[in-house]
Backbone as ProteinMPNN parsed JSONL, in Angstrom:
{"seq_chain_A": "XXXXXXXXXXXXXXXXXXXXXXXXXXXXXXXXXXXXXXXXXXXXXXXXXXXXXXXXXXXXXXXXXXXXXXXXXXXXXXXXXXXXXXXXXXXXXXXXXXXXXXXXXXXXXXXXXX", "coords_chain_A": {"N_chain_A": [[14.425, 1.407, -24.048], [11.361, -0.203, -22.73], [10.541, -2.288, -20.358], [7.939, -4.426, -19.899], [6.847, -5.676, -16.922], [4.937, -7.48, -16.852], [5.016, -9.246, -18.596], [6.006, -12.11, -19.963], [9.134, -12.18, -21.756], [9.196, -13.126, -25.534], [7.161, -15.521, -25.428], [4.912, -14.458, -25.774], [2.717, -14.706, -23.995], [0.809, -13.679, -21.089], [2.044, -12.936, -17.994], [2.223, -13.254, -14.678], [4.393, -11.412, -12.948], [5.775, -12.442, -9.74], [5.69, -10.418, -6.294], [8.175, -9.627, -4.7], [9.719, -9.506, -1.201], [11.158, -7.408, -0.536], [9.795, -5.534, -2.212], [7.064, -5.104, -1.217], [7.826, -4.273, 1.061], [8.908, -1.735, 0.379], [6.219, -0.586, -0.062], [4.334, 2.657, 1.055], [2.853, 2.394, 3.131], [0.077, 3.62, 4.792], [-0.212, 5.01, 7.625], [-1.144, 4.364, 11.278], [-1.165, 6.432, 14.271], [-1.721, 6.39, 17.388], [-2.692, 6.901, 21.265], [-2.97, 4.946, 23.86], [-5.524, 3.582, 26.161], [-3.726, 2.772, 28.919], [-1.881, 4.276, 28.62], [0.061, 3.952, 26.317], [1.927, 3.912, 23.058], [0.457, 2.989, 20.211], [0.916, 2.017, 17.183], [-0.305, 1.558, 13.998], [-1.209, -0.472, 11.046], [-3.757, -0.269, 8.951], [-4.012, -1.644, 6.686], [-2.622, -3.91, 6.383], [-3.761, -6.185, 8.438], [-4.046, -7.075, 11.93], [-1.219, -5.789, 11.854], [0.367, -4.62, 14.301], [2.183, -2.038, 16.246], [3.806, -1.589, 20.063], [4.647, 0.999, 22.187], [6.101, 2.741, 24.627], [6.701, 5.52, 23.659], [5.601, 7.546, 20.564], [7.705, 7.102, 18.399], [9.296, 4.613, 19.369], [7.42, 3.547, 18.909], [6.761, 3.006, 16.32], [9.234, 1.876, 15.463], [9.055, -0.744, 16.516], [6.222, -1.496, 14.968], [7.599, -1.556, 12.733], [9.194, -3.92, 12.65], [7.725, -5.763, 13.403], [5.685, -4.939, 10.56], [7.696, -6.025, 8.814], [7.864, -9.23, 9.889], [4.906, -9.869, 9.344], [5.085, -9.535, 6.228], [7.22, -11.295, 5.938], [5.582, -13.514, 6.7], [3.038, -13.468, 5.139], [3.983, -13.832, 2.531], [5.156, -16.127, 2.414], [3.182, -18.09, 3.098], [1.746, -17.48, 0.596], [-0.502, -15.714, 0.13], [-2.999, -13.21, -0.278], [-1.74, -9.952, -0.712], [-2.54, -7.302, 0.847], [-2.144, -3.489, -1.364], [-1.184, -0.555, -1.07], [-3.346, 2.606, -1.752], [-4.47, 5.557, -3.596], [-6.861, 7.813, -3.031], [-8.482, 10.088, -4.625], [-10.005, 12.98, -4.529], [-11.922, 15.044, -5.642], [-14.036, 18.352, -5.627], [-17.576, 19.189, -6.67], [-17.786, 21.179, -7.7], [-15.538, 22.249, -8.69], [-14.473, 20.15, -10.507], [-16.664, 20.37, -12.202], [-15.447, 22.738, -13.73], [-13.35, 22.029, -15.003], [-11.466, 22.547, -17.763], [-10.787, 19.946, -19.542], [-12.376, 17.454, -19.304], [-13.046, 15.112, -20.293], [-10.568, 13.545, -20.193], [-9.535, 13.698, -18.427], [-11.646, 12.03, -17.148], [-11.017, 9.464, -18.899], [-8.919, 8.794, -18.715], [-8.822, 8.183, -15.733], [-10.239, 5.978, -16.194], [-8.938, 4.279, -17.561], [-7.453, 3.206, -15.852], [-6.097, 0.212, -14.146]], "CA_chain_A": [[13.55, 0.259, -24.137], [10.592, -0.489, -21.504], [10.202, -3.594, -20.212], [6.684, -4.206, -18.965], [7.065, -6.862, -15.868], [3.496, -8.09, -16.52], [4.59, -9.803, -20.051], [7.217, -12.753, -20.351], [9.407, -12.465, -23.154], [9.155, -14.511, -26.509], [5.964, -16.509, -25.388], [3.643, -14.012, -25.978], [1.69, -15.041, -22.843], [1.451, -12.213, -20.489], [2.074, -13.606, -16.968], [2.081, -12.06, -13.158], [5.713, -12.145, -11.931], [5.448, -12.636, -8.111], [6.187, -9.082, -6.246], [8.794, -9.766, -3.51], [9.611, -8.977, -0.157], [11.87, -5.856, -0.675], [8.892, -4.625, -2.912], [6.1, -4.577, -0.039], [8.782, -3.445, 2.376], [9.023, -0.733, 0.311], [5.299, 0.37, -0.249], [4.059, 3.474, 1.802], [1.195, 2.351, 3.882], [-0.837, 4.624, 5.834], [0.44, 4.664, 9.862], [-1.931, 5.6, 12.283], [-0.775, 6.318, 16.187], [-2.91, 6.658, 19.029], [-2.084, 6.757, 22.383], [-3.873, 3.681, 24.053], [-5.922, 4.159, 27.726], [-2.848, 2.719, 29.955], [-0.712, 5.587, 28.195], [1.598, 3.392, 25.992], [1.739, 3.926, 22.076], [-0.076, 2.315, 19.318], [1.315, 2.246, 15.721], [-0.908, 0.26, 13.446], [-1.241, -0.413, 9.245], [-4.88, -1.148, 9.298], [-4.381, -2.401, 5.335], [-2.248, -5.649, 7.176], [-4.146, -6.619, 9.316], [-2.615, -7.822, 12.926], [0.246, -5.336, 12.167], [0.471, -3.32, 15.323], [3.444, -2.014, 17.115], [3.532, -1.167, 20.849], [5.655, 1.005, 23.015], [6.078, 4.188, 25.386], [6.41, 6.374, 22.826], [5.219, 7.746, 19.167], [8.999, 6.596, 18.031], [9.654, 3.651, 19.898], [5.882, 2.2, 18.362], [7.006, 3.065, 15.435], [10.405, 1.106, 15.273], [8.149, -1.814, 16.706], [5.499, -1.814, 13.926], [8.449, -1.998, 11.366], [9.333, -5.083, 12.834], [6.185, -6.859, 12.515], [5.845, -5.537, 9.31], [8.947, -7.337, 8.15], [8.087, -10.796, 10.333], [3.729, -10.227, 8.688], [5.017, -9.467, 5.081], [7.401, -12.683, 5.265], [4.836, -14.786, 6.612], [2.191, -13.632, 4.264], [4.534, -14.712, 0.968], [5.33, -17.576, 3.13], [2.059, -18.749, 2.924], [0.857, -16.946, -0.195], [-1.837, -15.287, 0.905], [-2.525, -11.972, -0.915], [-0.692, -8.725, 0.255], [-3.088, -5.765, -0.034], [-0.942, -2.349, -1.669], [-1.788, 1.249, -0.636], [-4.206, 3.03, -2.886], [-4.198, 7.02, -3.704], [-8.041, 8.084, -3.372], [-8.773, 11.549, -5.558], [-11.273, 13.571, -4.285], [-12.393, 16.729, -6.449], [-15.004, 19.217, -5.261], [-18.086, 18.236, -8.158], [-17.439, 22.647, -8.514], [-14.157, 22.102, -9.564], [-14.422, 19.365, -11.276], [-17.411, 21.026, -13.57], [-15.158, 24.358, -14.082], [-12.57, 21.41, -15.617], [-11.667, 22.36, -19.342], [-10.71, 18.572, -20.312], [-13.105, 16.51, -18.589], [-13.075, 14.218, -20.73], [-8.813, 13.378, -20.601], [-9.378, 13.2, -16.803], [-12.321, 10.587, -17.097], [-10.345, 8.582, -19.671], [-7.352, 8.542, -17.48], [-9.187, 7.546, -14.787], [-11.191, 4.569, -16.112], [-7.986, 3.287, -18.007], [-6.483, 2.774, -14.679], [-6.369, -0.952, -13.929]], "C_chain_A": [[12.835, 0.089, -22.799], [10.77, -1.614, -21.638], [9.28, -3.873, -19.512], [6.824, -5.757, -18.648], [5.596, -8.088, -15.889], [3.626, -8.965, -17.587], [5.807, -10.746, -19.642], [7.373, -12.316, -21.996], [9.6, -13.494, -24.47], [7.708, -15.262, -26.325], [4.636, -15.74, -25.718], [2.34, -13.65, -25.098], [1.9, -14.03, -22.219], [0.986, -13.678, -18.929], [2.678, -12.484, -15.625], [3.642, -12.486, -12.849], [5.307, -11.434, -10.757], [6.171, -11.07, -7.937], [7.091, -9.956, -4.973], [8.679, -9.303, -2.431], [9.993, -7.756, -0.08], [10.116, -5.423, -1.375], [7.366, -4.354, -1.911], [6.887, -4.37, 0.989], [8.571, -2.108, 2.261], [7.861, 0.032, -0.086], [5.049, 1.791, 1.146], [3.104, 3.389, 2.095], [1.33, 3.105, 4.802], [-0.548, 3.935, 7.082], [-0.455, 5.345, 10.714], [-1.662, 5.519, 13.863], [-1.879, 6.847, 17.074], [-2.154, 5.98, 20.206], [-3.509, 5.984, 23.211], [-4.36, 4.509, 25.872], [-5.129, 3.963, 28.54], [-1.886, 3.383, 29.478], [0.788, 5.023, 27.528], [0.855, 3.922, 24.18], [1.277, 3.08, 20.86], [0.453, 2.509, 17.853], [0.724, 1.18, 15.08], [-1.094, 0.461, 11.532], [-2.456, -1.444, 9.27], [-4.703, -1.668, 7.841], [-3.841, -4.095, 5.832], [-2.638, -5.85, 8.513], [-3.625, -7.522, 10.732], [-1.221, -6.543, 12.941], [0.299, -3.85, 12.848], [1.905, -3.247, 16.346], [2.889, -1.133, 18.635], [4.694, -0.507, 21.357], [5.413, 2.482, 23.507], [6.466, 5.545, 24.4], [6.097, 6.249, 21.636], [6.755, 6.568, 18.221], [8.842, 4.967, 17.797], [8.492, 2.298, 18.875], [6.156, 2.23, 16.584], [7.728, 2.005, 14.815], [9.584, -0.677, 15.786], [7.4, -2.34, 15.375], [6.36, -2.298, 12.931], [8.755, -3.407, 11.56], [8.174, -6.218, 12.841], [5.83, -6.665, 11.507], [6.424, -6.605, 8.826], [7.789, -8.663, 8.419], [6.064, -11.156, 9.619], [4.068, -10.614, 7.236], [5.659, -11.123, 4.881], [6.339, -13.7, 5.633], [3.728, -15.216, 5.222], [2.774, -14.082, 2.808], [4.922, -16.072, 1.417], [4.166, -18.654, 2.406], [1.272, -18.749, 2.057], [0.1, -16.375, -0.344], [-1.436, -13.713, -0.106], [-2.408, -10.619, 0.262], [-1.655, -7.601, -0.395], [-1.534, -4.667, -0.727], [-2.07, -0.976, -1.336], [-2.544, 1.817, -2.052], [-3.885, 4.817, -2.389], [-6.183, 7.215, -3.538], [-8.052, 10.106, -3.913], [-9.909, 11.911, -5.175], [-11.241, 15.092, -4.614], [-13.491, 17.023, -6.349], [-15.931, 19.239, -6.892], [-18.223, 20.352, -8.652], [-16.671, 22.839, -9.04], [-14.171, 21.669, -10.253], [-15.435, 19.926, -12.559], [-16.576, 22.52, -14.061], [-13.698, 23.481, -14.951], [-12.543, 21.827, -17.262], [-11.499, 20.595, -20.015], [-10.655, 17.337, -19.559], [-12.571, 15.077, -19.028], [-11.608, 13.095, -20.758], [-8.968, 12.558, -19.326], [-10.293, 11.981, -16.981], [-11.937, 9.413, -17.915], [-9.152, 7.755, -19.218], [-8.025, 7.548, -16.329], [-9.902, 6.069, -14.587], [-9.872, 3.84, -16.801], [-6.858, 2.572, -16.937], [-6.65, 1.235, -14.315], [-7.104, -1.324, -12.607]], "O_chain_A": [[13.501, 0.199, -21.769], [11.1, -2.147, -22.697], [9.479, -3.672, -18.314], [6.894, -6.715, -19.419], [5.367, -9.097, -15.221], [2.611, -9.616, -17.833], [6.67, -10.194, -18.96], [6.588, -12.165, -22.933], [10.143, -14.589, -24.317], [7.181, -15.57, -27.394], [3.538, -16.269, -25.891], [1.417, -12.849, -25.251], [2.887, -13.332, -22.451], [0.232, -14.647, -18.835], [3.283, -11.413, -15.644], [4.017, -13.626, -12.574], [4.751, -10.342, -10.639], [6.877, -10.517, -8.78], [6.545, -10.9, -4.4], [7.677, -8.612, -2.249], [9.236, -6.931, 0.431], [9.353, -4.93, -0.544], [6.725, -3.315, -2.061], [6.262, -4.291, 2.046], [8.241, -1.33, 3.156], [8.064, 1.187, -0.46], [5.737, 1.687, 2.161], [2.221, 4.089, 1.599], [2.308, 3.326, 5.517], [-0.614, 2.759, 7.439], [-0.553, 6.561, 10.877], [-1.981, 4.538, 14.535], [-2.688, 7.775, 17.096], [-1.383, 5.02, 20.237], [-4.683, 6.349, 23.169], [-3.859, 5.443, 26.497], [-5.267, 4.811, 29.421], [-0.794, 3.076, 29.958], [1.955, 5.29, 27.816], [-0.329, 4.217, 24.013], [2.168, 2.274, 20.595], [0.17, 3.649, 17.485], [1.014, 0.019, 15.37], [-1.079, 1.556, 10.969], [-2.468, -2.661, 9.453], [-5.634, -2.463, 7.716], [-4.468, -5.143, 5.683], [-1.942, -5.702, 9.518], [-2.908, -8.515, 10.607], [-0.418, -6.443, 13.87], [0.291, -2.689, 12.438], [2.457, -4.15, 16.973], [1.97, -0.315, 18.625], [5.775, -1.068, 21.177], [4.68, 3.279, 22.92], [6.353, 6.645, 24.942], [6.146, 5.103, 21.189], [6.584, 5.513, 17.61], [8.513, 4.29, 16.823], [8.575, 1.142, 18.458], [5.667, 1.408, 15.808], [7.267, 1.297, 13.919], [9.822, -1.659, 15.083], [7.778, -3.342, 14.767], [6.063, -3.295, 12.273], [8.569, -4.141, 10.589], [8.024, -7.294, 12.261], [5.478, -7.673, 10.894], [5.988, -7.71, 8.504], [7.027, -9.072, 7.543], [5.743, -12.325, 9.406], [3.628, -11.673, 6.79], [5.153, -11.99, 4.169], [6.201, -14.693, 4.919], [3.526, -16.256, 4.595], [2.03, -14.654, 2.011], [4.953, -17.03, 0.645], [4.245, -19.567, 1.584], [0.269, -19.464, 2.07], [-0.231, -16.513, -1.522], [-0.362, -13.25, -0.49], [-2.773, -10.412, 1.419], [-1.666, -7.136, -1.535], [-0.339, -4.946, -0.626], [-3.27, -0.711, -1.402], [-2.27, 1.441, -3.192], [-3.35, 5.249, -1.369], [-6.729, 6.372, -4.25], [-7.546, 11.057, -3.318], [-10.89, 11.216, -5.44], [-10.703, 16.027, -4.022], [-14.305, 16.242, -6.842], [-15.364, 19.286, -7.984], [-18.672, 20.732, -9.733], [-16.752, 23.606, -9.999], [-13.906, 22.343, -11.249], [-15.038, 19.913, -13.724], [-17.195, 23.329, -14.753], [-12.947, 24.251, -15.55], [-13.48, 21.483, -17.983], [-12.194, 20.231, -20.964], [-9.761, 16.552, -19.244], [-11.934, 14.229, -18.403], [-11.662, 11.989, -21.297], [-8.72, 11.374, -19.1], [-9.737, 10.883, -16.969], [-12.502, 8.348, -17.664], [-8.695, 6.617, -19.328], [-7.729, 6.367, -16.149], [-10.095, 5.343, -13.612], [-9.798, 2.646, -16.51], [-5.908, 1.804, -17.089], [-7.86, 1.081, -14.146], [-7.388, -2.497, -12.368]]}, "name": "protein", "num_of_chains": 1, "seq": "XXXXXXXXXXXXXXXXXXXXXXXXXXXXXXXXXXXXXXXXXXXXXXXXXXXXXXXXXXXXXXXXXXXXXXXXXXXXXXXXXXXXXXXXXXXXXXXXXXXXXXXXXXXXXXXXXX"}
């Protein structure tokens, strides 16, 4: 049996249940490091905005950022505010894509995506 999270049961109504904190803990946003001009480390998740970690190394900025994750994600359910989520972008060469036998499956797929 599925149970699709987007429907209450019995009422018929379809309704949003709230995503929690564990559940944007656990998305996989994009990390990007750079090493800043006074030679300390940058770790940043440009989708949350504000959430940058600092420290003398790749690591160290790392273990930083996680921690402002955490203390951004609770503020932002704190306050309600919406929580972007990581996206996949698909990019197929338009040669490939015309040498496709079942175009049509893929463009069906792709527009039924929410």
């Amino acid at each position: 049996m599925t149970i699709n999270p987007e429907r209450s049961e019995g009422s018929g109504r379809s309704i949003r249940m709230k995503k929690g904190y564990r559940y944007y803990l656990s998305l996989d946003y994009p990390i990007h490091i750079e090493r800043t001009e006074d030679g300390m480390y940058c770790a940043s998740i440009a989708m949350l905005s504000g959430c940058k970690g600092y420290a003398n190394s790749p690591a160290e900025a790392l273990e930083e950022l996680q921690g402002v994750k955490i203390s951004l994600l609770e503020l932002m359910l704190e306050q309600g505010k919406t929580i972007p989520e990581p996206t996949v972008r698909l990019e197929i060469p338009v040669s490939d894509y015309s040498r496709l036998r079942n175009r049509r499956s893929l463009n069906r797929f792709v527009k039924s995506i929410p």
